[in-house]
LUMKE-111523 format. One record per residue (C-alpha): residue in one letter; x negated, y, z negated; residue number from 1. Coordinates in Angstrom, 3 decimals. Example, Ala and Ser with C-alpha at 12.3 -4.5 7.8 and 13.67 -1.06 7.14 Angstrom:
% LUMKE-111523
[r "A",[-12.300,-4.500,-7.800],1],
[r "S",[-13.670,-1.060,-7.140],2],
This chain:
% LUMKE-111523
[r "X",[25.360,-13.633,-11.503],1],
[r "X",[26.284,-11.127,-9.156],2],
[r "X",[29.603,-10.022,-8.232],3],
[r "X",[31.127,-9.270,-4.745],4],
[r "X",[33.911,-7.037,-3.814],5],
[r "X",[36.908,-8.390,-2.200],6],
[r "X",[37.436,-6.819,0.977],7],
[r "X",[40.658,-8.223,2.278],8],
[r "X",[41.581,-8.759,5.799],9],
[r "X",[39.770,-7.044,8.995],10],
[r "X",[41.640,-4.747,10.884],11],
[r "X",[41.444,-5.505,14.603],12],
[r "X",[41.061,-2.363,17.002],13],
[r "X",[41.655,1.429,16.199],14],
[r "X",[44.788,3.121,15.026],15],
[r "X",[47.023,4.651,17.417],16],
[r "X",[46.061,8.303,18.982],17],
[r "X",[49.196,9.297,18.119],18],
[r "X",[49.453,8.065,14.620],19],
[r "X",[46.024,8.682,12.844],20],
[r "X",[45.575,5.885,10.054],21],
[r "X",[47.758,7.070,6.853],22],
[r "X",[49.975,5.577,4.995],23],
[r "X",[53.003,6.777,6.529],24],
[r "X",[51.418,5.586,10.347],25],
[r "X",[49.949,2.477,9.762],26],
[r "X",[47.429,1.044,12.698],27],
[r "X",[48.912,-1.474,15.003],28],
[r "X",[46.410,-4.675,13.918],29],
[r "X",[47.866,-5.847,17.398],30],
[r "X",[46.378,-3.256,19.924],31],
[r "X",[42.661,-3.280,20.979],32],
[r "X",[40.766,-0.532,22.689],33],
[r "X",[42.033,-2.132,26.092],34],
[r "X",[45.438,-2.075,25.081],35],
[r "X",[44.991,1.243,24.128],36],
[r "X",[46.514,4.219,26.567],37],
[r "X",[44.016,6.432,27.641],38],
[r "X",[43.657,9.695,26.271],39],
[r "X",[45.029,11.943,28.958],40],
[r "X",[43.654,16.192,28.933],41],
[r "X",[46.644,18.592,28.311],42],
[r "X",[46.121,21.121,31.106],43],
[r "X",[45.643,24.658,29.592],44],
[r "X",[48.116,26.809,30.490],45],
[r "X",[47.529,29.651,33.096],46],
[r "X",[46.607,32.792,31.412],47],
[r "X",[45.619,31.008,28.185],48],
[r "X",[42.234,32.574,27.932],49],
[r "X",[42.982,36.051,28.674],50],
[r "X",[45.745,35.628,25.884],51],
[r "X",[43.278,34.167,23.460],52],
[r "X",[40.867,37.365,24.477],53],
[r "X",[43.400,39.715,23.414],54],
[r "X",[44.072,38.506,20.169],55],
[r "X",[40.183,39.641,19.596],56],
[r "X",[40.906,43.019,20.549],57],
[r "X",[41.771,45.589,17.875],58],
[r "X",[38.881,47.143,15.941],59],
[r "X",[37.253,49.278,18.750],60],
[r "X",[41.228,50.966,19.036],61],
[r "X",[40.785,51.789,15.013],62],
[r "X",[37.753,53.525,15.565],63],
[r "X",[38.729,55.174,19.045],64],
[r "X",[41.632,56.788,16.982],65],
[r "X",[38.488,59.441,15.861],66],
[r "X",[37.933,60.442,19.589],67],
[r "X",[41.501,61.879,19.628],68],
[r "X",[41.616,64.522,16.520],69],
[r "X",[43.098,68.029,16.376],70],
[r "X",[39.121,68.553,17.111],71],
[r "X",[39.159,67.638,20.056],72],
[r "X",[42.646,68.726,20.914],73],
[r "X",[41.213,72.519,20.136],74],
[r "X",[38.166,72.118,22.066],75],
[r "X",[39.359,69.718,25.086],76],
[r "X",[41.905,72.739,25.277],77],
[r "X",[39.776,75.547,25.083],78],
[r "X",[37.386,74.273,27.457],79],
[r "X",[39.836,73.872,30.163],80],
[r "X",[41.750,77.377,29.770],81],
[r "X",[38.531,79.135,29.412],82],
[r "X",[36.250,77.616,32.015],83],
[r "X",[39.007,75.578,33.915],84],
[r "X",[37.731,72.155,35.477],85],
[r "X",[33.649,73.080,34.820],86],
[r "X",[33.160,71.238,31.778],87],
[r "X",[35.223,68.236,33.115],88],
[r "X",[31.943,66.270,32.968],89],
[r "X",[31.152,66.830,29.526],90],
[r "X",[34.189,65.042,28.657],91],
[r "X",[33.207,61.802,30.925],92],
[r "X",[29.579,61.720,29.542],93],
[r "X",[30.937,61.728,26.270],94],
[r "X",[32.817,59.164,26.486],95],
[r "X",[30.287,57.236,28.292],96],
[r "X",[27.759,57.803,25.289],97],
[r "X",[30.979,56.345,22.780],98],
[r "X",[31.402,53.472,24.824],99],
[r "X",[27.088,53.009,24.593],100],
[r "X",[27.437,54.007,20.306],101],
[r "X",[30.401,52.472,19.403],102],
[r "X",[29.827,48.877,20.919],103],
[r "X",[26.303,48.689,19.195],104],
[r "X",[28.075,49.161,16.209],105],
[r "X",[30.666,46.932,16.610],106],
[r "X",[27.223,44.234,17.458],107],
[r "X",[26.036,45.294,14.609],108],
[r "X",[28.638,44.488,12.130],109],
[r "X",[29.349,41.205,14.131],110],
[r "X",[25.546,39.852,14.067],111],
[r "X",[24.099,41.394,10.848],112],
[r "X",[26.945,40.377,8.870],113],
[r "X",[27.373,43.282,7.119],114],
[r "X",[28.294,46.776,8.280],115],
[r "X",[26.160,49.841,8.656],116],
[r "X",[26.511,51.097,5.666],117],
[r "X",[26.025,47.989,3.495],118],
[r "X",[22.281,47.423,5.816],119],
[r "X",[21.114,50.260,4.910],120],
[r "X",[22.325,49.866,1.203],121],
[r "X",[20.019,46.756,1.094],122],
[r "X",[17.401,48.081,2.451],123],
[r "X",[16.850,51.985,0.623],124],
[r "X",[15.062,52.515,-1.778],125],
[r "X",[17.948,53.743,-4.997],126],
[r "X",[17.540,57.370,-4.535],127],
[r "X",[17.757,57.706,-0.813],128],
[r "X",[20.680,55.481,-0.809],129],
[r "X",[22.594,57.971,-2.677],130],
[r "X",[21.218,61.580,-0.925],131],
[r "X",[22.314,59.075,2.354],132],
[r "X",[25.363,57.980,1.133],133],
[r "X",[26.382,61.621,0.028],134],
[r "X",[25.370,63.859,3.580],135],
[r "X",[27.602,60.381,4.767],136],
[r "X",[30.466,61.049,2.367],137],
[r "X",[30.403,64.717,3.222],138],
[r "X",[30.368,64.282,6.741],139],
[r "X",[33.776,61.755,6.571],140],
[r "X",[35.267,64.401,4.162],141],
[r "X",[34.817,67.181,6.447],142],
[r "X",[35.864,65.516,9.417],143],
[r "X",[39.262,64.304,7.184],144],
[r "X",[39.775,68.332,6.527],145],
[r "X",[40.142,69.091,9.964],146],
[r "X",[42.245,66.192,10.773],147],
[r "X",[44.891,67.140,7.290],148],
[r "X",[44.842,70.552,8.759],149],
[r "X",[45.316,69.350,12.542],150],
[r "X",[48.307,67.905,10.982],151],
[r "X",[49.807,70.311,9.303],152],
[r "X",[49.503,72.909,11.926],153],
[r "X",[51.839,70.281,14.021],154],
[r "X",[54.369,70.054,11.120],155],
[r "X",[54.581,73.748,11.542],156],
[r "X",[54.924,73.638,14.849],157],
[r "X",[57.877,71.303,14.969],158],
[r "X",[59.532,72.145,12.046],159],
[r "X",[58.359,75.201,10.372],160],
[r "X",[57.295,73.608,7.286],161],
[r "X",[54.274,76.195,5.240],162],
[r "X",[50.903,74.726,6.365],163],
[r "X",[50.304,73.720,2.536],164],
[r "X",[53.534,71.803,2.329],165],
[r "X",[52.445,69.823,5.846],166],
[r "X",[49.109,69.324,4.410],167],
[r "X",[50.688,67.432,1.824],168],
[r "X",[52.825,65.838,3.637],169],
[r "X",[50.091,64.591,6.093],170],
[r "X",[48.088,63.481,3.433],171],
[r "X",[50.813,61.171,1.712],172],
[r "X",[52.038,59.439,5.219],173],
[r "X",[48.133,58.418,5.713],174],
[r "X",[47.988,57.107,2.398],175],
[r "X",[51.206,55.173,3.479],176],
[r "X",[49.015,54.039,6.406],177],
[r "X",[46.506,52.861,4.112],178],
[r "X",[48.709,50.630,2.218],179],
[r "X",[49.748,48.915,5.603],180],
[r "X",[45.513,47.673,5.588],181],
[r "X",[45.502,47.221,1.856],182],
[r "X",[48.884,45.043,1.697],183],
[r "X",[49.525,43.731,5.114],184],
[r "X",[46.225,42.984,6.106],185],
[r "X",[43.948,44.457,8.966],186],
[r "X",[45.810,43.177,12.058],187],
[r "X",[48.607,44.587,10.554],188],
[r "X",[46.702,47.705,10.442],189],
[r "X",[45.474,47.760,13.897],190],
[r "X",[48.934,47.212,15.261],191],
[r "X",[50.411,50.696,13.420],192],
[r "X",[47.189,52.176,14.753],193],
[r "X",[47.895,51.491,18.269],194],
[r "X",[51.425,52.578,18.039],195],
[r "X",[50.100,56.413,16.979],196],
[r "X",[47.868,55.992,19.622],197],
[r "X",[50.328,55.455,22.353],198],
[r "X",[52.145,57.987,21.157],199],
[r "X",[49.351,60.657,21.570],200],
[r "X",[48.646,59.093,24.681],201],
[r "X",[51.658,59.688,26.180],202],
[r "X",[52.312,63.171,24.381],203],
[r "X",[49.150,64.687,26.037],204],
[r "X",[48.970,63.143,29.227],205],
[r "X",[52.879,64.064,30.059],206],
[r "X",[51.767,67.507,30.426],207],
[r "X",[49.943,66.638,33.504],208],
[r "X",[53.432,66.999,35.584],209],
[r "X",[51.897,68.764,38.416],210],
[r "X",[49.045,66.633,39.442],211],
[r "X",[45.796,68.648,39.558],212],
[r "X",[44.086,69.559,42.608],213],
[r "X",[41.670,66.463,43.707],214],
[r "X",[38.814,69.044,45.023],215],
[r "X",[38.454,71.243,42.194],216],
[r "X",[39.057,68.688,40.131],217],
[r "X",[36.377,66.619,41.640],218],
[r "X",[33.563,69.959,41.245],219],
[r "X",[33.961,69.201,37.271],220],
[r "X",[32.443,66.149,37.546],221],
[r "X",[28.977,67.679,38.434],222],
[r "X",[26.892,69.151,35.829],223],
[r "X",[26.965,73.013,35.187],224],
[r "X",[27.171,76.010,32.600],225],
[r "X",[28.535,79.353,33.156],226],
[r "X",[27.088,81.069,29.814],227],
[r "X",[26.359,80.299,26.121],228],
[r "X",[29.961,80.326,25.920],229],
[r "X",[30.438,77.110,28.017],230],
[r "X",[27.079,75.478,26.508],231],
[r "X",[28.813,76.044,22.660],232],
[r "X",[31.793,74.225,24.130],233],
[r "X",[30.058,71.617,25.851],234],
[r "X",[28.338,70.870,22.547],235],
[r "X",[31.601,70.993,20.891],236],
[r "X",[33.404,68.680,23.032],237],
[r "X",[30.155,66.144,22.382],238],
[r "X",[30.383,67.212,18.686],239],
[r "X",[34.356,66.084,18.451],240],
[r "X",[33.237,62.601,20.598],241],
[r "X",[30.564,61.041,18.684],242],
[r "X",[31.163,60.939,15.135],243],
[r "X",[29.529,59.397,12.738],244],
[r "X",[32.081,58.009,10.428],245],
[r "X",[33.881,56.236,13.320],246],
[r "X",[30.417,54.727,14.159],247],
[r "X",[30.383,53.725,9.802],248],
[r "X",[33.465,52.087,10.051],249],
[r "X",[33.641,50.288,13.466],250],
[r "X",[30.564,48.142,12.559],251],
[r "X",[32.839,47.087,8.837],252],
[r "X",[35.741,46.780,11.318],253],
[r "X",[33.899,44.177,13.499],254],
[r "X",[33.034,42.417,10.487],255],
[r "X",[35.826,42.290,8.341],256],
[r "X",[37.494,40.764,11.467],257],
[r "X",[35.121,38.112,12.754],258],
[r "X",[33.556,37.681,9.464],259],
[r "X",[29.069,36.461,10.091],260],
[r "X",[28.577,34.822,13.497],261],
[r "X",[25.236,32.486,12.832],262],
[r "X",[26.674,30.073,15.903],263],
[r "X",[25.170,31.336,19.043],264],
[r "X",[27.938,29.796,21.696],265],
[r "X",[30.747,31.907,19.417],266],
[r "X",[28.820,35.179,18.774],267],
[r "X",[28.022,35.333,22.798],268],
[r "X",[31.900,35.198,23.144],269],
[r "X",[32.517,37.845,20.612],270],
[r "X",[29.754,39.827,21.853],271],
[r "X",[31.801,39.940,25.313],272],
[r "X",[35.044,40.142,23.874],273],
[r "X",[33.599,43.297,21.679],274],
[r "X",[32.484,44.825,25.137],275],
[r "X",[36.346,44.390,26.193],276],
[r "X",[37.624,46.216,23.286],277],
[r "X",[35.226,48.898,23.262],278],
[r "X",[35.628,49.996,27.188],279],
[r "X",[38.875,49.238,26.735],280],
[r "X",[39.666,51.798,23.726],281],
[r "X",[37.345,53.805,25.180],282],
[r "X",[39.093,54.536,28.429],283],
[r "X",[42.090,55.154,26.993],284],
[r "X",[40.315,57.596,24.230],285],
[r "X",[38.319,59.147,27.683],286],
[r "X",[41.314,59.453,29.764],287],
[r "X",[43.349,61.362,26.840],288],
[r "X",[40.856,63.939,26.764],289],
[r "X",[40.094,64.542,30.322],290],
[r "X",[44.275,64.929,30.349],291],
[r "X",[44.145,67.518,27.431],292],
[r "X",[41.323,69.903,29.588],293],
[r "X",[42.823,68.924,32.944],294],
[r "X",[45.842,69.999,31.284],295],
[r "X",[44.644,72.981,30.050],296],
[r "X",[42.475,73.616,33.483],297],
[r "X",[45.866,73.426,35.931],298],
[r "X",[47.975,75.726,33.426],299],
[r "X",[46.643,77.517,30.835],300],
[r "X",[43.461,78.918,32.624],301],
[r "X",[43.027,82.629,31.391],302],
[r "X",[46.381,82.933,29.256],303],
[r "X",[45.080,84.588,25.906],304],
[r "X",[44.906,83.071,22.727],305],
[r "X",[44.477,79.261,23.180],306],
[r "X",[41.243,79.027,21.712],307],
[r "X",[43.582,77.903,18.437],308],
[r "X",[45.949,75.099,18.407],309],
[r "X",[49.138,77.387,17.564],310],
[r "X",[48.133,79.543,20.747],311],
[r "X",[47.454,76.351,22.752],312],
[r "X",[50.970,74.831,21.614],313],
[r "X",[52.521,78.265,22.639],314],
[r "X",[51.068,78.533,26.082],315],
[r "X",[51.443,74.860,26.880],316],
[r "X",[55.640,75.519,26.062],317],
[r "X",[55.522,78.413,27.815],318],
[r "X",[54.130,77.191,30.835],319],
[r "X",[55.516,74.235,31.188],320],
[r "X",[58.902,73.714,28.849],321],
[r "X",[60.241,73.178,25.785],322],
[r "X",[60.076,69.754,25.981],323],
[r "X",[56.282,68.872,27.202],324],
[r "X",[55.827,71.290,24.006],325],
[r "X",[57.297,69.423,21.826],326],
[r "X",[55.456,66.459,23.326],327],
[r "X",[52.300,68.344,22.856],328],
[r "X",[53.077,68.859,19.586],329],
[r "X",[53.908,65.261,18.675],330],
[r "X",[50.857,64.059,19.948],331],
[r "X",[49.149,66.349,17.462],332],
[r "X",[50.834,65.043,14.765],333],
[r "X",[50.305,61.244,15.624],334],
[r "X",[47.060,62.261,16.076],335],
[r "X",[46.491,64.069,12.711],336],
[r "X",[48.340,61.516,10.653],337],
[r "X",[46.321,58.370,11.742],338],
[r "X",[42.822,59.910,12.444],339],
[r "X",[43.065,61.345,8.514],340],
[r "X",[43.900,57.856,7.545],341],
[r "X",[41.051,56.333,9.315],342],
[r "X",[38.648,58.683,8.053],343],
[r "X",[39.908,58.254,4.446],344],
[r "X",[39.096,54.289,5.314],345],
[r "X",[35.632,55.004,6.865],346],
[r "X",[34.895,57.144,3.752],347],
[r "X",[35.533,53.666,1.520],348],
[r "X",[33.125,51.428,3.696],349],
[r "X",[30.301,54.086,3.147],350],
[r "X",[30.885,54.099,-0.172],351],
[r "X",[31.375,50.326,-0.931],352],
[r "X",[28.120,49.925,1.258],353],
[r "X",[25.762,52.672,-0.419],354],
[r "X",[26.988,52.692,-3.777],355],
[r "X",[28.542,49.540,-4.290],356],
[r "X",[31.445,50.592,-6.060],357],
[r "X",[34.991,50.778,-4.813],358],
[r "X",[37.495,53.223,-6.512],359],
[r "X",[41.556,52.726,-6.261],360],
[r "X",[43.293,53.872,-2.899],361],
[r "X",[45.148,56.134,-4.419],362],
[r "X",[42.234,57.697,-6.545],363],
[r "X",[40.312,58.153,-3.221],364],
[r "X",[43.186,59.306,-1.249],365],
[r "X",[43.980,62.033,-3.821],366],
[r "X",[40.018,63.193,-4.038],367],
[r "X",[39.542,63.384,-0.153],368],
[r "X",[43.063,65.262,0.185],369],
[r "X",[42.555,68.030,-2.202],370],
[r "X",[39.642,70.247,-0.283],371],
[r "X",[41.770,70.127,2.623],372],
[r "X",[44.811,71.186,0.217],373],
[r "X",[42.594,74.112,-1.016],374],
[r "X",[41.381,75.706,2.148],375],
[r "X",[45.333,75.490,3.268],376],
[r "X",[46.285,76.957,-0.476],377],
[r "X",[43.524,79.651,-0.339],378],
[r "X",[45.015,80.416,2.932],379],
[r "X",[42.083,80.239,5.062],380],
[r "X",[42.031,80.341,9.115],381],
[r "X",[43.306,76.553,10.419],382],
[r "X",[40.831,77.556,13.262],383],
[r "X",[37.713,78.452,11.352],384],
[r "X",[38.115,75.100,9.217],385],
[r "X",[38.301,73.365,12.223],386],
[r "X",[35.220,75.374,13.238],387],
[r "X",[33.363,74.499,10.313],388],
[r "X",[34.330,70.641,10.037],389],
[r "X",[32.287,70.226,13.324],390],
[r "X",[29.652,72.053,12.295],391],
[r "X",[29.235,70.088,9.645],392],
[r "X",[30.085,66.774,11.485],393],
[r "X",[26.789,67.536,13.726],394],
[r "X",[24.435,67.379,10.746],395],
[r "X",[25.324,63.546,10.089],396],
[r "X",[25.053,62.658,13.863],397],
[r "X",[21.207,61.914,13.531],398],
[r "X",[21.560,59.569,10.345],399],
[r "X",[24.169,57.839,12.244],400],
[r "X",[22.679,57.172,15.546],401],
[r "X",[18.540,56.751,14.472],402],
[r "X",[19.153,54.018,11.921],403],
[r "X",[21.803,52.280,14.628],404],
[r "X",[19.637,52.252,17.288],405],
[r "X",[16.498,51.192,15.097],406],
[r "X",[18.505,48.488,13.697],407],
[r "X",[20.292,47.014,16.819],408],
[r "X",[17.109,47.303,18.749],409],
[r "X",[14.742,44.635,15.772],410],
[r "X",[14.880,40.730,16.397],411],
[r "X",[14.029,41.234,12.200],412],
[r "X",[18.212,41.927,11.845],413],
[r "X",[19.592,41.115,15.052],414],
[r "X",[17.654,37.440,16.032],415],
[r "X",[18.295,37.052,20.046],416],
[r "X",[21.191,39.750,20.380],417],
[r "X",[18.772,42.466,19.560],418],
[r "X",[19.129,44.894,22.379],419],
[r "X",[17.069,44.681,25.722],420],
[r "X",[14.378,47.028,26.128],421],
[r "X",[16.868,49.006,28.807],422],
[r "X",[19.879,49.090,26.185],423],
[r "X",[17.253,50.591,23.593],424],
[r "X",[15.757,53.228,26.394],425],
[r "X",[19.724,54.352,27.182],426],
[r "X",[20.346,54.391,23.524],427],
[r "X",[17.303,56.804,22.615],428],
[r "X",[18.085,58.992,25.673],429],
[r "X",[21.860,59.788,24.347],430],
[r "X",[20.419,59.871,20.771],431],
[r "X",[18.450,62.624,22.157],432],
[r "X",[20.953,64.469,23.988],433],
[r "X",[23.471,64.262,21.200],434],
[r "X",[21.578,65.708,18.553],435],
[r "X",[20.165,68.122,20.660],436],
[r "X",[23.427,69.560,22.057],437],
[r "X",[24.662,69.315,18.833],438],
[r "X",[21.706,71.678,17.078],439],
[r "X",[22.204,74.171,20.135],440],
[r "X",[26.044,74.073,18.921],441],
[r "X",[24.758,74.674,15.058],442],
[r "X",[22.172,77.247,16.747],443],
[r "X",[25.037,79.769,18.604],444],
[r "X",[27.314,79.599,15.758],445],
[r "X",[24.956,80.331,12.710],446],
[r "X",[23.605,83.421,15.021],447],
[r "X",[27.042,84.617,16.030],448],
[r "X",[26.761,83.950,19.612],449],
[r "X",[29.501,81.176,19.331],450],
């Protein structure tokens, strides 16, 4: 004999909108669906969607922290009281090549899954993953060198501290920084990041208090040389624009924030709301430089000795007051403090992604800080290290940019977000130019014409 379950009574109509059926809202067995009020749309508010597109923003501002080093304070500066407004466009093509770079990477990260490094950690064979992974890890240690000694040459500035003692002292407030990510979270993060970088914003572009002249201006935006000396600082300026461990960590960035996108409605929306972020970040990085060499252009043109930062801090107070000086020098400091930090940070993601190991914050803080600690100890030239780091920097430009263009460019990785054919043809054209400004820059110096 079989046996039936007891049902009990039928229910009559849906539960109440308002009270989904639980125990402590109980449907009304009274009300049908004609009974029922209609569901009514809550208008969205005006200016809801812009809102909700600027709580995506934030990663492309981490990695446009790089664009504004103590390297390219020294050779924004130099430029501009050497050559005045001629190199003007060297500064907006950069930044039009990060914008180009650094928003493939973020696509990257966002439709891969996984960032740059960790792609090409799948896919390398053992022993070039680790020759990669270390011209990688040098390249992000040099580049954190010049931005510990870019700080401590502001600590001197402002308060005489030895440049050892402001090494130090640069190197433990960016490991504070680092804690911020590791405890608080990466929004957290971002936030303290875009504090600094208002503050160098503002510190560099407040020397501007006599507004250039338009015309003369204007004559830098078209494309000339006036030597070898202007074509090594061309390919410096380029050299301290695109680097390579801001492209590392801006495709972990995208990631780490957005997490793998396999929906296509939601990854088109990113995708825009990643082009927001990067021209976004980007302008403001752009705009900061052209300031520091219009800045240097209107003021410092032929005054001796501000091919270093000390002699640029020295002119800039002398020309135009103690107090856009100490601005200057503020801005240097914000500058050297976070951009150390964020190298330290791209440094992890190429390692987590090539060797697949991570090593304690602290451990990794303490190995990255101590070269820098040893140049300043040894008492070599600030100048010359800051020389050096972008000589050094331009080696790792081509295994930055081939393998992001290759990879961004393949259906294989990137499904229907893979770049179009015009996208792929830009990208190759600045890959081009890049590396070959920046082997004309390795060129002058190794033969002493730099």
């Amino acid at each position: 004999m079989g046996l039936t379950r007891s049902r009990g009574p039928r229910r009559e109509g849906p539960a109440d909108p308002a009270h989904p059926a639980d125990p402590a809202h109980p449907a009304d067995p009274g009300r049908t669906a004609d009974t029922a009020p209609p569901l009514r749309r809550v208008p969205r508010p005006r200016g809801a969607r812009p809102a909700r597109r600027a709580t995506l923003l934030g990663p492309a501002f981490v990695a446009a922290v790089a664009y504004v080093d103590p390297g390219n304070v020294a050779t924004n500066v130099s430029a501009g009281a050497r050559f005045g407004y001629l190199l003007l466009w060297v500064v907006v093509a950069a930044n039009l090549m990060a914008v180009l770079v650094q928003y493939l990477s973020a696509k990257l990260g966002l439709v891969a899954g996984a960032s740059l490094p960790h792609v090409l950690g799948r896919h390398l064979p053992r022993g070039g993953r680790l020759l990669y992974w270390a011209q990688a890890e040098t390249v992000a240690m040099a580049t954190d060198i010049a931005e510990v000694v870019g700080g401590a040459i502001a600590l001197q500035l402002l308060f005489g501290l030895p440049l050892l003692a402001g090494g130090a002292v640069t190197g433990v407030v960016s490991t504070l920084l680092l804690l911020v990510k590791d405890r608080r979270g990466q929004s957290a993060f971002e936030h303290t990041v875009l504090a600094f970088l208002a503050v160098i914003a503002v510190g560099f572009v407040a020397g501007l208090v006599v507004e250039p002249p338009a015309a003369e201006a204007a004559t830098g935006l078209l494309p000339a040389f006036q030597g070898t000396g202007s074509v090594l600082l061309a390919a410096g300026i380029l050299g301290a624009t695109v680097m390579p461990h801001a492209v590392y960590l801006h495709s972990a960035l995208a990631h780490d924030r957005h997490g793998h996108l396999p929906e296509e409605a939601r990854r088109t929306r990113l995708l825009r709301a990643t082009r927001w972020d990067t021209g976004l970040s980007m302008l403001i990085a752009g705009s900061v430089n052209a300031a520091m060499l219009l800045l240097a252009a209107g003021e410092l043109r032929g005054m001796p000795g501000t091919d270093t930062l000390t002699g640029a801090h020295a002119a800039v107070t002398s020309s135009l007051g103690q107090t856009v000086g100490v601005l200057f020098a503020l801005a240097m400091l914000a500058s050297g403090l976070v951009s150390t930090s964020v190298g330290c940070y791209a440094g992890a993601v190429i390692m987590d992604g090539l060797v697949r190991r991570r090593i304690p914050l602290l451990l990794r803080r303490a190995l990255t800080l101590a070269p820098a600690l040893a140049l300043l100890a040894a008492g070599s030239d600030p100048t010359q290290i800051l020389v050096l780091s972008q000589v050094v920097l331009s080696f790792g430009i081509p295994f930055v940019l081939l393998p992001l263009v290759l990879l961004t460019s393949r259906r294989r990785w990137m499904g229907t977000s893979a770049n179009h054919p015009a996208t792929t043809a830009l990208a190759v054209l600045v890959t081009a130019v890049v590396i070959v400004l920046n082997a004309v820059l390795v060129w002058l110096l190794a033969t002493g014409r730099g």
